[in-house]
C-alpha positions as CSV (number, residue, x, y, z in Angstrom):
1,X,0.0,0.0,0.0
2,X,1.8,3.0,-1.3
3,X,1.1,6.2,0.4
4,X,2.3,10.3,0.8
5,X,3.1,11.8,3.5
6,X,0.2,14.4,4.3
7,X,2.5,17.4,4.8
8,X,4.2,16.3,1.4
9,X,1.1,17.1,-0.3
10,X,-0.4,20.1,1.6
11,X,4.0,21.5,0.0
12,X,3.0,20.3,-3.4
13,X,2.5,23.4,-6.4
14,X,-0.5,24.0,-8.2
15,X,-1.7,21.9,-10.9
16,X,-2.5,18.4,-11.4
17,X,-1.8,15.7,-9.0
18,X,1.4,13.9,-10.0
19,X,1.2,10.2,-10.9
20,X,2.6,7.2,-9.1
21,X,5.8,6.6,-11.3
22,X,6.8,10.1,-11.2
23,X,6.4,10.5,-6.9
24,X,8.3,7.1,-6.5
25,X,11.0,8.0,-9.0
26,X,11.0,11.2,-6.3
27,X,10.9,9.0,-3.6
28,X,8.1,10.9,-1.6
29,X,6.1,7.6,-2.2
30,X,6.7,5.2,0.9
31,X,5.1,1.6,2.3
32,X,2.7,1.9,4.3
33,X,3.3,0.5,8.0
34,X,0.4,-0.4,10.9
35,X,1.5,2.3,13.1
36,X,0.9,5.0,10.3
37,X,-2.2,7.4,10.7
38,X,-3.7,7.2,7.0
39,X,-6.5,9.0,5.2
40,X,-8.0,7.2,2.7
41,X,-9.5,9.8,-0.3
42,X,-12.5,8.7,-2.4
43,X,-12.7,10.9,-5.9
44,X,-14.6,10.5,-8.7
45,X,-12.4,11.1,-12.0
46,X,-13.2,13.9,-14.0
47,X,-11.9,12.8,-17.1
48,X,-11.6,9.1,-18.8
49,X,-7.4,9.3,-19.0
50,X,-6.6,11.6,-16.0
51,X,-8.5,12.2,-13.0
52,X,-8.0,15.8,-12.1
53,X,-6.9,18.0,-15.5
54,X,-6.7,21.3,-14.0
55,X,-5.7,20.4,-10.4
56,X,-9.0,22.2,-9.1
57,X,-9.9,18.9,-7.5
58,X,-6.6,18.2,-5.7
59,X,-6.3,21.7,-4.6
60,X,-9.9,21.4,-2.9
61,X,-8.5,18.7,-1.1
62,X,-5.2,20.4,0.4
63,X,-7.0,24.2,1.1
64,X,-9.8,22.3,2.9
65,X,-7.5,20.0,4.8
66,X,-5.5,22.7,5.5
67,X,-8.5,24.8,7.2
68,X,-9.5,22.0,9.2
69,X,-5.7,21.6,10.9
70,X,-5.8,25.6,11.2
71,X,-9.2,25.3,13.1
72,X,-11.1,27.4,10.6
73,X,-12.7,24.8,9.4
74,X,-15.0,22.8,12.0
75,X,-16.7,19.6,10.8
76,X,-20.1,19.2,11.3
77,X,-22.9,16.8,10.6
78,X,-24.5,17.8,6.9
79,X,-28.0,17.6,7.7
80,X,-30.3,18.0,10.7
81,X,-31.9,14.7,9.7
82,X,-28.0,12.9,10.8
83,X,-27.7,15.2,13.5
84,X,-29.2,13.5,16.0
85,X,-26.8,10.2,15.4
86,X,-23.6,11.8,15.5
87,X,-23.0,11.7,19.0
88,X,-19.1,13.2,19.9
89,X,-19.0,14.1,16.5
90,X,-21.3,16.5,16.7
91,X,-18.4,18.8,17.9
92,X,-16.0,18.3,15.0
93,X,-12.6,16.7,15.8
94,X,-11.1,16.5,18.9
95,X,-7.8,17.8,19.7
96,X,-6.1,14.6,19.2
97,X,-7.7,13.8,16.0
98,X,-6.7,17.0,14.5
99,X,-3.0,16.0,15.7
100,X,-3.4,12.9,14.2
101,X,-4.3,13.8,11.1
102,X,-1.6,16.9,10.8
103,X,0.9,13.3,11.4
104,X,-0.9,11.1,8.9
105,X,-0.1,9.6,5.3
106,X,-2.6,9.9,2.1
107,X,-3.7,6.9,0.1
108,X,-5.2,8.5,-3.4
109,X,-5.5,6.3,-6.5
110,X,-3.5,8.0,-9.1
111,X,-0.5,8.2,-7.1
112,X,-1.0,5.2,-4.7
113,X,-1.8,2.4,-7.8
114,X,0.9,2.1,-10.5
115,X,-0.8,3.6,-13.8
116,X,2.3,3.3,-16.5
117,X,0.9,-0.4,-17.7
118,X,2.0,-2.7,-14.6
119,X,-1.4,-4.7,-15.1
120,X,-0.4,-6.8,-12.9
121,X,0.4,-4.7,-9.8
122,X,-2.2,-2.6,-10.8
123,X,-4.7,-5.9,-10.5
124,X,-3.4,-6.6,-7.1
125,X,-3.8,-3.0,-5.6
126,X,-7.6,-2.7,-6.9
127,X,-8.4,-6.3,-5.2
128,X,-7.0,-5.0,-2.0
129,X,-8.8,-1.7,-1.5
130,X,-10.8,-3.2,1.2
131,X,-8.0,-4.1,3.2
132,X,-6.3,-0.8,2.0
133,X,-9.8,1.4,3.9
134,X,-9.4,-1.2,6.6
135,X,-6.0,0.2,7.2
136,X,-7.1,3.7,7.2
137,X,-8.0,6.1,10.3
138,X,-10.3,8.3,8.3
139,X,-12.5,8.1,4.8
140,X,-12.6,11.3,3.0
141,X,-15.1,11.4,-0.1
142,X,-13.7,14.2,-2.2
143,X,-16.3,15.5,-4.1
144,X,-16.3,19.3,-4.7
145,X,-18.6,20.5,-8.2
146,X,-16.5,20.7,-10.7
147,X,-17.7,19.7,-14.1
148,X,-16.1,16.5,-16.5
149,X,-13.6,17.1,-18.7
150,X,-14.6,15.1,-21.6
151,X,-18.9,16.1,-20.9
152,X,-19.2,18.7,-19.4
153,X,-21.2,17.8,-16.8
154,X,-20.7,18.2,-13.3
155,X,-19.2,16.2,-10.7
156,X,-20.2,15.9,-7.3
157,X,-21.7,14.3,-4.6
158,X,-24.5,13.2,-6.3
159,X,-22.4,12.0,-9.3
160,X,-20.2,10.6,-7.1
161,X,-22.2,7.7,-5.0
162,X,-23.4,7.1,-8.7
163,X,-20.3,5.5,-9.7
164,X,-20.0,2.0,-9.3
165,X,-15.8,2.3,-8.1
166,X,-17.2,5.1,-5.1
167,X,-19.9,3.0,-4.1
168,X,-17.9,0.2,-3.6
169,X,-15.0,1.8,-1.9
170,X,-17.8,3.5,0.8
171,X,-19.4,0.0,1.3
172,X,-15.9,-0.6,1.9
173,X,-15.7,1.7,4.9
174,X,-19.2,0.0,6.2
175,X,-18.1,-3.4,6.3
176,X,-14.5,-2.7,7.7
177,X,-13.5,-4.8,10.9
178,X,-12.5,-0.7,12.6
179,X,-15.2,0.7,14.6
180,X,-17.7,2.9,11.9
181,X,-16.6,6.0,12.4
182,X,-18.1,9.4,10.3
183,X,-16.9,10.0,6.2
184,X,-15.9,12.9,5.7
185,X,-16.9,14.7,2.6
186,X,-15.5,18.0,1.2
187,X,-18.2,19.8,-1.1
188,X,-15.9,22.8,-1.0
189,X,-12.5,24.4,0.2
190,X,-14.6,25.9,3.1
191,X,-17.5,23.3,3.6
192,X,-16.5,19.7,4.8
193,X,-19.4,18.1,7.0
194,X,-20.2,14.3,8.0
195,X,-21.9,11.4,6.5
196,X,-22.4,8.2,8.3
197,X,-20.9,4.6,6.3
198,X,-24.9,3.6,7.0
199,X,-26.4,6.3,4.4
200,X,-24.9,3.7,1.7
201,X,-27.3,1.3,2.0
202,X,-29.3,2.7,-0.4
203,X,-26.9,2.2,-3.1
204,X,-24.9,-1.4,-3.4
205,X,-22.3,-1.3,-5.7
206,X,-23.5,-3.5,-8.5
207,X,-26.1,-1.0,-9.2
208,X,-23.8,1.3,-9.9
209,X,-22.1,3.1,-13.2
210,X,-18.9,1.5,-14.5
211,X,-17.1,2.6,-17.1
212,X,-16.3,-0.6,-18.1
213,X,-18.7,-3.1,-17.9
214,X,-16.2,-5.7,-16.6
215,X,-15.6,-3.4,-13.4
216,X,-18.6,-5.1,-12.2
217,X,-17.7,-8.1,-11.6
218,X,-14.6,-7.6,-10.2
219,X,-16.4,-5.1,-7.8
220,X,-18.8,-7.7,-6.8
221,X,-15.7,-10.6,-5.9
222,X,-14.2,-8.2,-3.1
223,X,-17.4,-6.8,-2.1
224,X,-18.8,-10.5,-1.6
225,X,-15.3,-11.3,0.3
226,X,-15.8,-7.9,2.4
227,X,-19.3,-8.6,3.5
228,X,-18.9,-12.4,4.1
229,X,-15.5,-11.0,6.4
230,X,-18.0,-8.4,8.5
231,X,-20.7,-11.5,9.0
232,X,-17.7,-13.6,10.8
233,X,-16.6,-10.4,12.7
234,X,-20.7,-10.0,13.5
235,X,-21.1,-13.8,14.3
236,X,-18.8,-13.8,17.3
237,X,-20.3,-10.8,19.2
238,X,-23.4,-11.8,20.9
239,X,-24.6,-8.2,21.3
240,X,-24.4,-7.7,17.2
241,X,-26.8,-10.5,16.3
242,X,-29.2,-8.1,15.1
243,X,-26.6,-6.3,12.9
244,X,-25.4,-10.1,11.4
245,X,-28.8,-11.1,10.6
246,X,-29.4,-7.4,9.1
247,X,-26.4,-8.0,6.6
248,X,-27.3,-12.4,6.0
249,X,-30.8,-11.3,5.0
250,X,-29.7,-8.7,2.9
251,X,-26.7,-10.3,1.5
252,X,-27.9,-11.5,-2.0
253,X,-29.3,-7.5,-2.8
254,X,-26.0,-6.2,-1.9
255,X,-24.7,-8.2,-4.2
256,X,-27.0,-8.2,-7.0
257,X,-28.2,-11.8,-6.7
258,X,-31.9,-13.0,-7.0
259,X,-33.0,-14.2,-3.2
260,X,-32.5,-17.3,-2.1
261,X,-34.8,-20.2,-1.7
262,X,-34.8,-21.9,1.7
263,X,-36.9,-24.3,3.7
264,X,-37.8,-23.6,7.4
265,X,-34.6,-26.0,8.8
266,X,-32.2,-24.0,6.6
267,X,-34.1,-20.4,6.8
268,X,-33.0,-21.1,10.9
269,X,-29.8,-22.4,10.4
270,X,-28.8,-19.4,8.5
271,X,-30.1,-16.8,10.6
272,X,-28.8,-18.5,13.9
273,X,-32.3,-19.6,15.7
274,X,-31.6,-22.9,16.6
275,X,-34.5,-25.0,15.0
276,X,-37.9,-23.6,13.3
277,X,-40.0,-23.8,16.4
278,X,-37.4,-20.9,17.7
279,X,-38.1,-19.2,14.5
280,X,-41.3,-18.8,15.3
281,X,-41.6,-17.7,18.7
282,X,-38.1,-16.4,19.5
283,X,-38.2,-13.1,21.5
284,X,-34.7,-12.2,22.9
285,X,-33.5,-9.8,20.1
286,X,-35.3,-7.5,17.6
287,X,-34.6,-9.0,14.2
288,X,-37.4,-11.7,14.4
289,X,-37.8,-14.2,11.8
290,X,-40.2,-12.0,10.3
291,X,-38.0,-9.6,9.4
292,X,-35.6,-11.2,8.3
293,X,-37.6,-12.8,5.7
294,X,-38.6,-9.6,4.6
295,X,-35.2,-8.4,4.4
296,X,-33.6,-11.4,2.4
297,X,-37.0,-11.1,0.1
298,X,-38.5,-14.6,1.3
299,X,-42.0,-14.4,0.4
300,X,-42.4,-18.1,0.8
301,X,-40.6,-18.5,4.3
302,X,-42.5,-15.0,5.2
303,X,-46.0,-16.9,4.2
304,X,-45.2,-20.1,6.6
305,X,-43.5,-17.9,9.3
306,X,-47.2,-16.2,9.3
307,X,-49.3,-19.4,9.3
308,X,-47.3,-20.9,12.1
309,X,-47.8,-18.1,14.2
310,X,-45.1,-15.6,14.2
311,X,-45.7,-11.9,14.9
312,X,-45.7,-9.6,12.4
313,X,-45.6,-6.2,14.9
314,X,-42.4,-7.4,16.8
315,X,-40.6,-3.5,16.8
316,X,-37.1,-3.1,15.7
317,X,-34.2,-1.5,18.2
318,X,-32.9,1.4,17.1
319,X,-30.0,0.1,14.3
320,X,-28.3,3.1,13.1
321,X,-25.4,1.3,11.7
322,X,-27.9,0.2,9.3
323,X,-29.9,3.1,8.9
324,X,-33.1,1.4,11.0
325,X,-35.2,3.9,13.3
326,X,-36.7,2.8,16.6
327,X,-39.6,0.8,16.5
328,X,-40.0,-0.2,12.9
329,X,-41.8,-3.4,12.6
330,X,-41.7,-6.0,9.7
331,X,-44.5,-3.8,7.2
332,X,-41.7,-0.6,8.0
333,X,-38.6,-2.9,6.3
334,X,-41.0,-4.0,3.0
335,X,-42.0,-0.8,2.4
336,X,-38.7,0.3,2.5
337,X,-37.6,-2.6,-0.1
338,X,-40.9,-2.0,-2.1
339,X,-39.0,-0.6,-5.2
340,X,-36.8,-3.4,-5.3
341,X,-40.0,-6.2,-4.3
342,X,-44.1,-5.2,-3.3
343,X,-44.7,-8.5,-3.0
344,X,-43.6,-9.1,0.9
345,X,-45.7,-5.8,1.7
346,X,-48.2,-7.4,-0.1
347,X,-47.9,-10.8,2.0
348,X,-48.2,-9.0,5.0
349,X,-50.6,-6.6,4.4
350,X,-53.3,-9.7,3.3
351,X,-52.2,-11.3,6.9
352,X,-53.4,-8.0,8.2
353,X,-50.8,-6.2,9.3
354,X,-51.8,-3.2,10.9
355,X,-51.2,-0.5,7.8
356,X,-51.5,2.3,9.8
357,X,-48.4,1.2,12.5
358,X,-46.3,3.8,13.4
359,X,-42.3,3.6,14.9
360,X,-41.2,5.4,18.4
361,X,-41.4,8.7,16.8
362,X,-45.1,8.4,15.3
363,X,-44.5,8.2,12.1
364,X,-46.5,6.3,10.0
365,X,-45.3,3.1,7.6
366,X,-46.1,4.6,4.8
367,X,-43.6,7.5,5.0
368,X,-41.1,5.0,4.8
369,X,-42.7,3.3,0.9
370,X,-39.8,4.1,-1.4
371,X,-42.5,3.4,-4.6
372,X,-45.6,4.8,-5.7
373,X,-47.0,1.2,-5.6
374,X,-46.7,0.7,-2.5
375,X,-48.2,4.1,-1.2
376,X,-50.9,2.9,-3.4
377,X,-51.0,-0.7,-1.8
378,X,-51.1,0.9,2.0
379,X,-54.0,3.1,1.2
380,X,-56.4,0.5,-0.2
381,X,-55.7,-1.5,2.6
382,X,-56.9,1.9,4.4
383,X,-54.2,3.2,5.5
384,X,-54.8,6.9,7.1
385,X,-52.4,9.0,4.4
386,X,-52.7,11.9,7.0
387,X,-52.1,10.1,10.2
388,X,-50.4,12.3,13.2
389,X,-49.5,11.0,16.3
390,X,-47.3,11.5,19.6
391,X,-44.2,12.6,19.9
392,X,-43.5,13.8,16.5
393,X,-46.8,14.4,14.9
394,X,-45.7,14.9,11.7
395,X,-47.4,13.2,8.6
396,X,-46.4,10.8,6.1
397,X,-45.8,13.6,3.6
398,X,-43.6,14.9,6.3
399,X,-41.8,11.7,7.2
400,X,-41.4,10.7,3.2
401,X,-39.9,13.9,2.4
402,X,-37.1,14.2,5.4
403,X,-36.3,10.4,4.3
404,X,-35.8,12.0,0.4
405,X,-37.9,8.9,-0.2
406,X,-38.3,8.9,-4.5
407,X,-40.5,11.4,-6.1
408,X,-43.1,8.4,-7.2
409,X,-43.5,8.0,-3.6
410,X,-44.0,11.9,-2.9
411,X,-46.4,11.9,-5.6
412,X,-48.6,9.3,-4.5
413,X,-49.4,10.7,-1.4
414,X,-50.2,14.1,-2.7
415,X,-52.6,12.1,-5.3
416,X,-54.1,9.9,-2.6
417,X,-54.9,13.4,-0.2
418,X,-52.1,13.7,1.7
419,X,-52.5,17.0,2.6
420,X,-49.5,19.6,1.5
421,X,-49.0,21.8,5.3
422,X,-48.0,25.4,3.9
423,X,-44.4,24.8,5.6
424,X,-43.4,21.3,3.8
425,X,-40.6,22.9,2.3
426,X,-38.6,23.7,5.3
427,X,-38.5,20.3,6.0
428,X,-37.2,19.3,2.7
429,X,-34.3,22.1,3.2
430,X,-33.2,20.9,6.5
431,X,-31.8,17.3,5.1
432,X,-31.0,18.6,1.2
433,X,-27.3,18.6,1.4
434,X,-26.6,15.5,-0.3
435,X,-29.6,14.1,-1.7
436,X,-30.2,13.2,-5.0
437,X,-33.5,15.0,-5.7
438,X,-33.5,17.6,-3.4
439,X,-34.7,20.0,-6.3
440,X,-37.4,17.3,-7.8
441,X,-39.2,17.5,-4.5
442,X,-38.7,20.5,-3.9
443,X,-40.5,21.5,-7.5
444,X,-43.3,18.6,-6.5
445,X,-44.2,20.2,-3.7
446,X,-44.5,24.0,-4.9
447,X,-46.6,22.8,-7.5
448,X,-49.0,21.2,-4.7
449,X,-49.0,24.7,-2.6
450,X,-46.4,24.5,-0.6
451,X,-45.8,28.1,0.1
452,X,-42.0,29.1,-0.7
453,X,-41.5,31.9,1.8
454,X,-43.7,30.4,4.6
455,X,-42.2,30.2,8.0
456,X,-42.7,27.2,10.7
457,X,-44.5,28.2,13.8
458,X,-43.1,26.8,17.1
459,X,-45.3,26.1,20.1
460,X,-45.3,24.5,23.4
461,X,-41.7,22.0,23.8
462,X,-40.4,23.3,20.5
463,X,-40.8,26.6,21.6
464,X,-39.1,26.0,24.3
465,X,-36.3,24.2,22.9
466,X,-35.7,27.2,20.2
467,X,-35.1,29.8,23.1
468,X,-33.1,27.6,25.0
469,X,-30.8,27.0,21.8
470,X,-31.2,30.5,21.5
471,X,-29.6,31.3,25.1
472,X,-27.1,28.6,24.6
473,X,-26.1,30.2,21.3
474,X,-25.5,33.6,22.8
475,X,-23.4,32.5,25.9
476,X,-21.1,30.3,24.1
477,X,-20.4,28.1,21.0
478,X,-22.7,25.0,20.8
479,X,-22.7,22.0,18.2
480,X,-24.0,22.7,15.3
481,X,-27.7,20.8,16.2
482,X,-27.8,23.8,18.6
483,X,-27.1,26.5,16.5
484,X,-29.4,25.3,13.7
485,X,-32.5,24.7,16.6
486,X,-32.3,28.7,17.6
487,X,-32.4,29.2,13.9
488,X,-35.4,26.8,13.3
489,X,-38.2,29.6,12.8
490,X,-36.2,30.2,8.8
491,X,-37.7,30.2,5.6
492,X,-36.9,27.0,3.5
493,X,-34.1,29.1,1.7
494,X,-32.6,30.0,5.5
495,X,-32.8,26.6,5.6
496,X,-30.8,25.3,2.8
497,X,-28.5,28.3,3.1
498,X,-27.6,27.1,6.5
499,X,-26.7,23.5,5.7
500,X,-25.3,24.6,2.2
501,X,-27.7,23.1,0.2
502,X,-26.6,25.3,-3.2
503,X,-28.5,23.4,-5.7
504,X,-31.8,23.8,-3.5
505,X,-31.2,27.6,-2.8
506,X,-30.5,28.2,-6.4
507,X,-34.5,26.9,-7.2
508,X,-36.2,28.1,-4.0
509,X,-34.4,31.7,-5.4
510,X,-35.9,30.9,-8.5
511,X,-39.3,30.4,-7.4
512,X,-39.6,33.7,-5.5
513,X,-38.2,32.8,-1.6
514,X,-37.3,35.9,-0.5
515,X,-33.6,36.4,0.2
516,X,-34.6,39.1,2.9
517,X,-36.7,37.3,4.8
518,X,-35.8,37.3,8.3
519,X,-36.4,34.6,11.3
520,X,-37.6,35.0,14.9
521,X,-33.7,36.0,15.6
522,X,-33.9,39.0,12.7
523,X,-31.3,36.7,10.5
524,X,-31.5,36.5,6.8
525,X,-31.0,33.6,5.0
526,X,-27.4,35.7,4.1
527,X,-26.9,35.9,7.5
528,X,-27.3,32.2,8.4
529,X,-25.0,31.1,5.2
530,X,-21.7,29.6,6.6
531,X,-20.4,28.9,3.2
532,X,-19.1,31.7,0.7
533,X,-20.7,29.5,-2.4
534,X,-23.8,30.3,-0.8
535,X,-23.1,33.6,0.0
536,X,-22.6,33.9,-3.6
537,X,-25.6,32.5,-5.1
538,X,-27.6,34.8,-2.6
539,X,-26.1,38.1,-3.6
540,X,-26.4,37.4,-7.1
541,X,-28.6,40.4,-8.8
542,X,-30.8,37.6,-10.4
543,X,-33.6,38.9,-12.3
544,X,-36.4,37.4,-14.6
545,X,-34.4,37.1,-17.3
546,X,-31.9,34.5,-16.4
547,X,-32.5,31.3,-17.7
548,X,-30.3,28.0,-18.8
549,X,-28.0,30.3,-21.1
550,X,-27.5,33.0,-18.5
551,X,-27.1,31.9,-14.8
552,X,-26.3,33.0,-11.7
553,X,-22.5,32.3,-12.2
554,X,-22.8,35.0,-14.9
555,X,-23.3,37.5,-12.1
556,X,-20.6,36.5,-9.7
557,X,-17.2,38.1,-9.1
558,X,-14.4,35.8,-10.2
559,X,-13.1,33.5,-8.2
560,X,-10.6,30.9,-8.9
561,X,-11.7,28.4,-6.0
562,X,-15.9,28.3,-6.6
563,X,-16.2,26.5,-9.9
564,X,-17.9,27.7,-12.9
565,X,-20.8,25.2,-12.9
566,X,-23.8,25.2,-15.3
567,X,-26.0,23.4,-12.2
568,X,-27.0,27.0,-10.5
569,X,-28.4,28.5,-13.6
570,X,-30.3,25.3,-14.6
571,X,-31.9,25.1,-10.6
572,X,-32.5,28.8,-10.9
573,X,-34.3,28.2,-14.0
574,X,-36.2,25.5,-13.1
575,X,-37.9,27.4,-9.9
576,X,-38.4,29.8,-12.4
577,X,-40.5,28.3,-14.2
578,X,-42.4,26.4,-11.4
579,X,-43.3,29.7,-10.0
580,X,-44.4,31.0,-13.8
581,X,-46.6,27.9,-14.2
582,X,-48.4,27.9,-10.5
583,X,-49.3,31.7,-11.2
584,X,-51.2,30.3,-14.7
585,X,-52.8,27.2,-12.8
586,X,-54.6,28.3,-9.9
587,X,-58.0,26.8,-11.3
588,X,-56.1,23.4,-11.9
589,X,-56.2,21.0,-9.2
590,X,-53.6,20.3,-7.3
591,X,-52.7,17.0,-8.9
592,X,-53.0,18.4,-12.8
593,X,-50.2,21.1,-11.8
594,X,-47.9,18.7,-10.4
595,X,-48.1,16.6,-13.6
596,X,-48.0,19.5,-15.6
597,X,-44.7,20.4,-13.8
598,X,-42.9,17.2,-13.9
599,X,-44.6,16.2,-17.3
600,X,-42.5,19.1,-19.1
601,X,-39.4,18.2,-20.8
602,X,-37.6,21.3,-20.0
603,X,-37.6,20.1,-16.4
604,X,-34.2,18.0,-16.2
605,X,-31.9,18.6,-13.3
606,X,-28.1,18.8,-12.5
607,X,-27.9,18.8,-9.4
């Protein structure tokens, strides 16, 4: 494992990174050894023969390292929606992690893998990047916009869990034998935040984008080795059974493979319950039978589990390594899988499961469908679409947009009545960092009547909470959760402009939110940016006028470090043209406007 000293890099000139021959020839490349502190950067190449043209990519990396060691930079969770599961690292690095990474070494692709034809080193380096994150102290997923060389397009977060190579090195990090410890991801030179390994779930390697079709496979052999290593790790630790069962059920969707077929003997062998009468009735940890049936896709092990007697409302502990909330039951986990497989919702919603059960925070199942069908599926078997209940109170249009559940999803509840609260957006804003379709949802639900520059209203324990935030905020310098809570009375674009969201602020701009609009505090959403792209998009002088060929990078002053990205203008465009269209449609029904937005084939995002 070769790797560079970090304080060789943060001396290197500008320009692109230099390539593995040419730093060993130098001999600043050196062996890597198990008492070295290593960082271990993720990139997505922006260009098919070289990975970084210009440098702007590299030099992102060493100014935003750089900030970080000097203290200007503190990391932060991205999102209020990860906030509440960061724990310690809710104040940014501690003292000695700083220290250990100003001592560490860097493990980068194009200068740690030989690329001047040793195909056969080159092999061997590219099957051991598991061990090679397994080896690291920290993950860093380097993915500042900047757009491709060869298209154009721009690079990013979003682009970046796209790729099959990034996926796979993150899923990586997940199933590493350390202790799962925060990514860090650098969107800019002055806006680095965290990302738990657990928000990969989502996206399994196999499905992703590979420039060569081959990569695939060869993703898929170390993955398979990876995952089959972290359920031996799990296996021995009697307080992880959950977690193991979690990652044996899933275990052929990670890796692409159809679900496999077993008998009730086998089903509990497999999952560790001792015999099929334990199957059935065991109680001492959360991951029932049930579940994991639904988890591993067994609709005919599900239907006998059911006919034997097994519950189907056992609740879930709270598994945030995996990405489950407290209190999901069985119906929670298949409507999450529904746009991979209905059919195990299905099974459980004819053995009538109760379709209106909600987890520990009152949240109802179907905020967690991830399809349209399955929205669909819940509501004929009468489920309540505007359900509220204790402690949260929030709907499932609530909880389905703070999950960034797909737009399909969204849209079904707004067609099957879910009714659209006048502050939906701020919701969305809070959590947009790094979602996919921040934007699409965001457009889906202005054209439902959300209201752009509406403002949430606080009452009883909320209330409270914001002033005490408020106080904490004025007497000294709290976590970020803090700061963001005495803030909570912001527009959706105070919102995103907290948490950076540019893409999001760009189309909320568009669509007439109100750059002056001041919270309960008397800040503007300029006042509550932390980050100068922000700052930027908000004191652009955008008028009517701009559109795709004349965006709001048109307007700004120069600046060598924010990149010259075409995905402002096109977001700016798009709200644009959301807020043009609901002015024309106020005798349409809510539904017929939301088609009439998304339908348009104008509306294609970068985002």
């Amino acid at each position: 494992m070769w790797v560079v000293k970090l304080t060789d890099i943060l001396k290197m000139p500008e320009g692109p990174p230099p390539v593995h021959e040419e730093l060993q020839k130098a001999g600043v490349l050196v062996l890597h050894e198990l008492h070295f502190s290593t960082i271990f950067v993720s990139h997505q190449w922006l260009g098919a023969a070289h990975p970084d043209y210009a440098g702007n990519q590299f030099r992102t990396l060493r100014i935003c390292i750089e900030n970080i060691l000097s203290g200007s930079l503190k990391l932060a969770p991205g999102s209020a929606d990860t906030g509440g599961i960061m724990g310690a690292w809710q104040h940014g690095l501690s003292p000695s992690e700083v220290s250990k990474m100003r001592g560490s070494y860097v493990w980068f692709d194009w200068f740690s893998i030989p690329q001047g034809g040793d195909t056969y080193n080159f092999a061997l380096a590219v099957q051991s990047i598991p061990s090679f994150v397994d080896a690291c102290d920290f993950f860093v997923a380097l993915v500042p916009t900047i757009p491709h060389f060869d298209t154009g397009l721009d690079c990013n977060f979003v682009s970046w869990i796209d790729r099959g190579w990034c996926r796979a090195e993150m899923w990586c990090r997940l199933l590493c034998d350390r202790p799962t410890s925060p990514i860090i991801v650098i969107l800019d030179y002055d806006h680095a935040i965290y990302a738990m390994p657990s928000q990969c779930l989502q996206y399994p390697p196999n499905t992703g984008k590979f420039s060569v079709p081959a990569d695939r496979i060869e993703v898929n052999k170390f993955i398979r080795i990876a995952l089959r290593n972290k359920i031996g790790q799990l296996e021995m630790r009697t307080a992880a059974v959950d977690t193991c069962r979690y990652f044996k059920a899933r275990f052929e969707d990670i890796l692409g493979l159809p679900p496999a077929k077993r008998n009730p003997s086998s089903f509990a062998s497999h999952f560790g319950f001792g015999s099929r009468e334990q199957a059935v009735d065991e109680n001492t940890f959360s991951m029932s039978a049930v579940a994991c049936a639904v988890l591993s896709r067994d609709v005919k092990m599900l239907g006998w589990l059911l006919r034997a007697g097994s519950s189907f409302q056992k609740r879930l502990d709270a598994m945030t390594d995996v990405g489950i909330s407290p209190g999901w039951t069985p119906l929670h986990l298949a409507a999450e899988l529904s746009c991979q497989d209905s059919a195990p919702l299905e099974q459980l919603l004819t053995m009538r499961a109760n379709p209106n059960t909600t987890d520990a925070a009152g949240i109802s199942v179907l905020a967690a469908c991830s399809s349209g069908e399955a929205v669909e599926m819940l509501v004929h078997f009468r489920a309540d679409v505007n359900l509220r209940r204790s402690p949260s109170f929030k709907t499932a249009l609530q909880g389905s947009c703070a999950r960034f559940n797909e737009r399909e999803a969204v849209a079904a509840l707004i067609e099957c009545r879910a009714h659209v609260h006048r502050t939906e957006l701020c919701c969305l804003a809070m959590a947009g960092t790094m979602r996919p379709h921040a934007v699409q949802l965001a457009q889906l639900l202005l054209s439902a009547r959300a209201e752009v520059n509406a403002r949430p209203r606080s009452s009883g324990r909320e209330r409270f909470m914001e002033l005490a935030c408020r106080a904490w905020a004025v007497v000294g310098e709290p976590p970020i959760a803090v700061r963001y809570l005495a803030e909570n009375s912001s527009t959706a674009l105070g919102h995103a402009s907290f948490w950076g969201s540019a893409n999001l602020a760009a189309f909320l701009l568009g669509a007439r939110a109100d750059p002056g609009e001041r919270n309960s505090r008397g800040n503007t959403p300029l006042q509550l940016a932390r980050h100068q792209r922000i700052r930027h998009i908000l004191q652009s002088p955008l008028t009517e006028d701009d559109s795709d060929d004349a965006g709001i990078y048109g307007h700004l002053n120069s600046d060598a470090v924010v990149s010259p990205t075409n995905s402002m203008k096109l977001d700016f465009g798009a709200g644009l043209r959301v807020s043009r269209r609901m002015s024309n449609t106020s005798s349409r029904s809510h539904f017929e406007a939301i088609q009439c937005s998304l339908d348009s084939e104008h509306d294609s995002f970068s985002i």
